[in-house]
MARLUMKE-141714 format. One record per residue (C-alpha): residue in three letters; residue number from 0; x, y, z. Coordinates in pm, 1 decimal, always signed. Example, Ala and Ser with C-alpha at 12.3 -4.5 7.8 and 13.67 -1.06 7.14 Angstrom:
ALA	0	+1230.0	-450.0	+780.0
SER	1	+1367.0	-106.0	+714.0
***
This chain:
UNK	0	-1742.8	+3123.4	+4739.3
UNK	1	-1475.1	+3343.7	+4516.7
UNK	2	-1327.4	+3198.2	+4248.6
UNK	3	-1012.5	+2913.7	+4355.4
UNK	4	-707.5	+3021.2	+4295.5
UNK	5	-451.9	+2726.1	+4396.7
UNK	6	-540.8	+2411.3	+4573.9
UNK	7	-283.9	+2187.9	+4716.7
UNK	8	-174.6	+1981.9	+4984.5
UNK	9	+19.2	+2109.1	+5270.4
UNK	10	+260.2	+1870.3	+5430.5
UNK	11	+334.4	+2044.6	+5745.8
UNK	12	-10.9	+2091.0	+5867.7
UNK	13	-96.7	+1735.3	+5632.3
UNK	14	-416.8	+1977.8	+5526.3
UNK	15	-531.1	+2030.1	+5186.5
UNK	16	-564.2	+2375.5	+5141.1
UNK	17	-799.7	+2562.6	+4896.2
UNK	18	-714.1	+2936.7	+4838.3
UNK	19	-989.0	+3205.2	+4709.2
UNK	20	-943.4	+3512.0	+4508.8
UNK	21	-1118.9	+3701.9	+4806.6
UNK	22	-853.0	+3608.1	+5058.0
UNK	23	-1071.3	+3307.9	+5215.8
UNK	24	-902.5	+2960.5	+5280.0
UNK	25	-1005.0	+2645.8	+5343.2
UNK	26	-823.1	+2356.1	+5512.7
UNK	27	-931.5	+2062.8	+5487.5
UNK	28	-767.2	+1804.3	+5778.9
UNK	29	-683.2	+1442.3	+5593.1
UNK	30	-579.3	+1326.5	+5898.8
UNK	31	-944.2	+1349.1	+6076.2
UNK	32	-1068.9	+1263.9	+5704.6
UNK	33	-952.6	+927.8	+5698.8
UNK	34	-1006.9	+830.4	+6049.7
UNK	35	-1359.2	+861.5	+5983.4
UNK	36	-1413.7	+731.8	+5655.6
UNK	37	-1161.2	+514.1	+5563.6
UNK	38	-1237.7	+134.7	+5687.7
UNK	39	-893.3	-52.5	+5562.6
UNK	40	-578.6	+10.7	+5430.8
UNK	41	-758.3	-14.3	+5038.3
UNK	42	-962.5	+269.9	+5150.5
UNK	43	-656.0	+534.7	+5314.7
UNK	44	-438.0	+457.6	+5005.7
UNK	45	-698.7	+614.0	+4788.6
UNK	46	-740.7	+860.2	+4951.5
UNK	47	-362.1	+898.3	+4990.0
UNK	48	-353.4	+877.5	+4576.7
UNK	49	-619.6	+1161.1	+4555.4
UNK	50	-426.8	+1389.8	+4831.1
UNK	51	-110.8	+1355.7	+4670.3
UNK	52	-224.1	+1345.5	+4272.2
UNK	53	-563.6	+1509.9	+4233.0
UNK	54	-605.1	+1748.7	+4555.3
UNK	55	-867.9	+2003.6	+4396.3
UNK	56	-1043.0	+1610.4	+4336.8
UNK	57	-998.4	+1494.9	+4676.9
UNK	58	-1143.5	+1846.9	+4802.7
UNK	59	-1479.3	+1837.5	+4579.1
UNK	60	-1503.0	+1431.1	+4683.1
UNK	61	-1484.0	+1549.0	+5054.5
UNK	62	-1679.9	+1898.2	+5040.4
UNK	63	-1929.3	+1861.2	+4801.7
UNK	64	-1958.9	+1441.7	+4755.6
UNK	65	-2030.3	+1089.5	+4953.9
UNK	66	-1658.5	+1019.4	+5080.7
UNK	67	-1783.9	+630.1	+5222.1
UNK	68	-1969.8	+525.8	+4889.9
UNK	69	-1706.6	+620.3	+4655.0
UNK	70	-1440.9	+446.4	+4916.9
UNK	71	-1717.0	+150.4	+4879.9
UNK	72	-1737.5	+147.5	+4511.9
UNK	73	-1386.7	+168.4	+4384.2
UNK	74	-1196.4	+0.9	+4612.3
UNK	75	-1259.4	-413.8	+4725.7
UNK	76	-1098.6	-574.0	+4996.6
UNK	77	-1110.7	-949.7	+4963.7
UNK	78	-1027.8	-1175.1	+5275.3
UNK	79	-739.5	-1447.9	+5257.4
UNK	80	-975.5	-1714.1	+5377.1
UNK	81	-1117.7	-1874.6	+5126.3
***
């Protein structure tokens, strides 16, 4: 790949898009994202956080990392019974 020039999230298309120098573009649908990696509400509000706060983050978690252990590891979802 070129070198990124902008990375953000699209609300209209709900994408997070990645422009390159070269003219290529990447879209990256959160939708589809979450419905298969996201197990609980814990899970789709981080992901929410990342879209919204750190989308160049969210796009190197989801292109070039393990989407379902980080989900795993940083957020917990205790039961009410107890």
């Amino acid at each position: 790949m070129d070198r990124l020039i902008s990375c953000e999230f699209n609300m209209d298309t709900a994408c997070v898009e990645l422009k390159f120098a070269n003219g290529s573009i990447i879209a990256i649908d959160t939708i589809a994202v979450e419905n298969k990696v996201a197990d609980n509400m814990y899970q789709r509000s981080e992901l929410d956080y990342l879209i919204y706060n750190d989308p160049v983050g969210y796009a190197d978690l989801i292109l070039n990392g393990d989407p379902e252990t980080y989900l795993k590891t940083v957020t917990e979802c205790n039961s009410l019974d107890t």
